[in-house]
N, C-alpha and C positions, 0 to 999 in steps of 0.2 A: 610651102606645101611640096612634098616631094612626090613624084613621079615614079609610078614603078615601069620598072627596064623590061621591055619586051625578049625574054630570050627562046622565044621560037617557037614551035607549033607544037612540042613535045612539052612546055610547060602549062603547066595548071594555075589557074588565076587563084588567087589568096582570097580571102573573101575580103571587102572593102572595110576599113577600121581608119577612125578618125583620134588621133592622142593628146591631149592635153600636154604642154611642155612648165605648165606650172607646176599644176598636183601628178599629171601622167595617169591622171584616167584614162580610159578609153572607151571608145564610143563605137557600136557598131551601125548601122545602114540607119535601122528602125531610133533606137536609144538617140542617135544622133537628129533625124526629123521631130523627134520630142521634146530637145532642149528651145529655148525659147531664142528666137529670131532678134538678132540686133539690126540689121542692115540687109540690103540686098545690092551691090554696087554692079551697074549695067555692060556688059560689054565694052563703051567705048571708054570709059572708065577702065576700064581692066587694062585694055589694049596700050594704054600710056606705058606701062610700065612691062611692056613685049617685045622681044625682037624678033617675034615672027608674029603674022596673021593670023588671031585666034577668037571665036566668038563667045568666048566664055562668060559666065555669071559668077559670080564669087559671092555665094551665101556666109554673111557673118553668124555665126550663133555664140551665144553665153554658155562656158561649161558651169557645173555647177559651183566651182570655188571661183568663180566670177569671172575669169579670164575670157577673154573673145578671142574665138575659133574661125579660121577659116576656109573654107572648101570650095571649088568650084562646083558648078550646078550641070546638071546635064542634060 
């Protein structure tokens, strides 16, 4: 999942969009709390695979050509 770059107090946030790298759908905020929920892996699960301290959730979901999606939670 990539990260967007903070470039400074003059920039405007993008609205949040989630992409399928099979078919390259895309998914905005709402469309994406609609697809159907495969997993939800906890924090200390996340953290394994971190090199910094982070409290994150990582919701898996199913796109619609079946691929699993995943996004942190907020």
């Amino acid at each position: 999942m990539a990260v967007p770059l903070d470039h400074g107090a003059g920039a405007h946030a993008a609205p949040w969009v989630k992409g399928c790298g099979v078919c390259r759908r895309t998914y905005d905020a709402p469309a994406w709390s609609a697809l159907p929920a495969v997993a939800t892996l906890p924090p200390a699960s996340v953290q394994t695979h971190l090199s910094v301290p982070a409290a994150w959730t990582v919701v898996l979901r199913r796109c619609a050509c079946g691929a699993v999606l995943a996004a942190r939670s907020d």
